[in-house]
N, C-alpha and C positions, 0 to 999 in steps of 0.2 A: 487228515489221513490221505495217504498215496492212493493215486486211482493205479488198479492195476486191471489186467487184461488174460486173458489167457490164450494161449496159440497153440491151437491141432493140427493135423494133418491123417487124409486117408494112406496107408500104408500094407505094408503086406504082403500086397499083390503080385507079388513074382510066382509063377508056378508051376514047378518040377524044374528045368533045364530055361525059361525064360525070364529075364531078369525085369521087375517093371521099377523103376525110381532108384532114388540113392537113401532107400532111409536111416542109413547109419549114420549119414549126414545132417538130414531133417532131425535127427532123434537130440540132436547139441543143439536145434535151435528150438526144438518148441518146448511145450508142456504137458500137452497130452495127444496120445496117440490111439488112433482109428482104426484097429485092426483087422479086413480082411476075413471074414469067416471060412471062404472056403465054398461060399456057393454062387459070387458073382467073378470070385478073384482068389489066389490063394491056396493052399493047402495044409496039412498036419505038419510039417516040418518046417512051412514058410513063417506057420502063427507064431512055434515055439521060439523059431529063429528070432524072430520080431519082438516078441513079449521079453524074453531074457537081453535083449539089447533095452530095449525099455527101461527094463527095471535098475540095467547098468548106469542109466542116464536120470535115472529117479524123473523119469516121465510116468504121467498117468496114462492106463492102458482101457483101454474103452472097445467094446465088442462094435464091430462094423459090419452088422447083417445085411443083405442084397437079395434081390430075384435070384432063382436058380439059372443063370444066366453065362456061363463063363467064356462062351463066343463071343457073345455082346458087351459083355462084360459089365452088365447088370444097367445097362444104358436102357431097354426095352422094355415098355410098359408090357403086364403082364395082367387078366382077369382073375384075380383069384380072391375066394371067399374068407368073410373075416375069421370062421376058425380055419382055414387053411395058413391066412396069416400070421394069424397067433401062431402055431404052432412053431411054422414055420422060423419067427424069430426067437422061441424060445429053443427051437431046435440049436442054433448060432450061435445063441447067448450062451449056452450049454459047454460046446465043444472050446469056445472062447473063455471059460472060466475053468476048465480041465486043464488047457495049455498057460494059461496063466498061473495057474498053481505047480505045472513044471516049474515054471520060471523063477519061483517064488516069489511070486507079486499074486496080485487080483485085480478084479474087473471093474471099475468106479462107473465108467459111462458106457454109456450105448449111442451112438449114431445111425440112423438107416442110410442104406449107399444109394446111388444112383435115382433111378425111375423109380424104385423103391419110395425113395423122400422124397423128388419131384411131387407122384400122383398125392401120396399124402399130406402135402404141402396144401392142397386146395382141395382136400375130401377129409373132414375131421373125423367121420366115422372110420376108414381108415386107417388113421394115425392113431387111434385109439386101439384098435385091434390090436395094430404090432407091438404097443406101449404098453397092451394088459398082457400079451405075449410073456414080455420082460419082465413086469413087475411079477407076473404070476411066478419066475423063476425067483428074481430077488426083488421084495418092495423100495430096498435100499437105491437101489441102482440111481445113479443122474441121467436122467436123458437129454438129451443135447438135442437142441431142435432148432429147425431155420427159424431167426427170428418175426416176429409179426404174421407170421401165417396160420393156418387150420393145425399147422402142427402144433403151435402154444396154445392154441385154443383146447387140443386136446388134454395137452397136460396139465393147462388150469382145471381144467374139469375133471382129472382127477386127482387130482390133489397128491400129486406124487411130487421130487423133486429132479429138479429142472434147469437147464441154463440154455440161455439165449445164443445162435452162433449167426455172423454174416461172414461172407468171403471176400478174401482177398484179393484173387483171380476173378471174379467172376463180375458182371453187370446186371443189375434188377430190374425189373421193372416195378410199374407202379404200384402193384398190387403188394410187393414185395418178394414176389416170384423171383427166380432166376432167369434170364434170358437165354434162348432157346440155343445151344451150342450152335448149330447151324446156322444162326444169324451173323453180322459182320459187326463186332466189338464186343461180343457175349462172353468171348476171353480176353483178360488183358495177362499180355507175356513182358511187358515193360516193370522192374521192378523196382524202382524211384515211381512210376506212375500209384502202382501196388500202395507201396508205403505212405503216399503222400493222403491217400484215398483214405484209407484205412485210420491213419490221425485225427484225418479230417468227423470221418464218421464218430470213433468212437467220442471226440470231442464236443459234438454235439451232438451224441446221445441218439441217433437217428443213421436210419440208409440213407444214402444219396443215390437215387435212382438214374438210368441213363437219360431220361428227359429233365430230372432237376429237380424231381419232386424229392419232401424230406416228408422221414416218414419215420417220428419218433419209436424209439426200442430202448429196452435194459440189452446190453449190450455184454456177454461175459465172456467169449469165446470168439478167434479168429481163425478161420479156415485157410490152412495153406496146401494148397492139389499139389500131393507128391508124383502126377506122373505127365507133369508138361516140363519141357524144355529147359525152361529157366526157374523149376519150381524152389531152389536151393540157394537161388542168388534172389528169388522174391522173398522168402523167408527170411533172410541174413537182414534186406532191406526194412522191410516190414518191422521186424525186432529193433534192429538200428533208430527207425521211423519214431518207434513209437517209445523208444527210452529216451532219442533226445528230446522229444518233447514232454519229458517229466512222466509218463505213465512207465509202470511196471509190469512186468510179467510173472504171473501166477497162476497157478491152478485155479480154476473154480470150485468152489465151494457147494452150487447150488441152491437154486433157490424156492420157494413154495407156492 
């Protein structure tokens, strides 16, 4: 049987009169899409905009909750308590499945944006908050979680379903963390680097950290950032990367 892969992207994020990415673009190369709720990025008419392009493109549409954050743009860790959390992402998940039924589509996954998934990356209680948030709206829902971190740990333990995502853009370290934007090679904007990287991982089933460490994963989902530079020519490569070495692209399924 064909290995295949899936490829997302955050999106959305354009809001009122300022434009953030090309996701009309992004929407022909991936599979499923990260949408923006509205409280790190985004608005009512950016969601509806983005879910009905979506649905054009028979991409899957996935709610993208954040910090109430839209300065920062949801980049800024924030103290707040697990029913504050909860709430908080079923408030997202909420308004992301209202605009989604505009569109005439629905909400398959969920992703947490920013500092949001950082903190909960390495606080499993946490990740569970925002996770029982979700399910307490839909138990159906996939949640899409950084792979190998406190955030799979949450979702093994409860027993919902799940898919594993690593990025494109981005460098990890050992733990499996993301590397800290601020640091120097924490983005890579080279997209033959992107692609080659990305092959490499999914082919053996593992991250490849920036110090060399491998650090076995189920691997179902690739994250492509809709709002750097060259995120549209890493995409194209990435997809390119990873069909001619015999993997396909698909949706995810999720898993338990």
């Amino acid at each position: 049987m064909r290995q295949t892969v899936d490829l997302n992207a955050d999106m959305g994020e354009s809001f009122g009169p300022w434009k953030m990415g090309d996701d009309a673009a992004l929407l022909k190369v991936i599979s499923s899409a990260n949408i923006a709720c509205g409280f790190h990025a985004g608005d009512a008419e950016t969601m509806a905009a983005t879910m009905a392009l979506a649905q054009q493109n028979g991409v899957g549409i996935g709610a993208h909750p954040g910090f109430p954050d839209l300065q920062g743009f949801g980049r800024r860790n924030m103290d707040m308590s697990a029913k504050a959390l909860r709430a908080m992402v079923s408030y997202q998940l909420g308004a992301a499945q209202a605009m989604a039924r505009l569109a005439g589509g629905q909400v398959r996954h969920l992703k947490l944006h920013g500092a949001l998934a950082n903190m909960a990356s390495v606080d499993e209680a946490m990740a569970r908050a925002c996770y029982e948030g979700a399910l307490g709206v839909d138990p159906d829902i996939i949640i899409m979680v950084l792979a190998a971190t406190d955030q799979q740990k949450a979702v093994q333990g409860l027993g919902c379903r799940w898919a594993a995502e690593i990025f494109a853009d981005r460098a990890y370290n050992d733990d499996a963390t993301l590397v800290d934007r601020r640091l120097p090679g924490a983005v890579i904007h080279d997209p033959q680097e992107a692609g080659a990287r990305m092959v490499a991982m999914v082919q053996a089933g593992a991250i490849l950290t920036q110090s060399g460490a491998r650090i076995p994963t189920p691997i179902d989902t690739i994250c492509l950032h809709g709002d750097t530079p060259t995120a549209v020519q890493i995409a194209a490569s990435v997809r390119g990367a990873l069909e001619a070495s015999g993997i396909g692209i698909a949706p995810f399924t999720g898993r338990r």
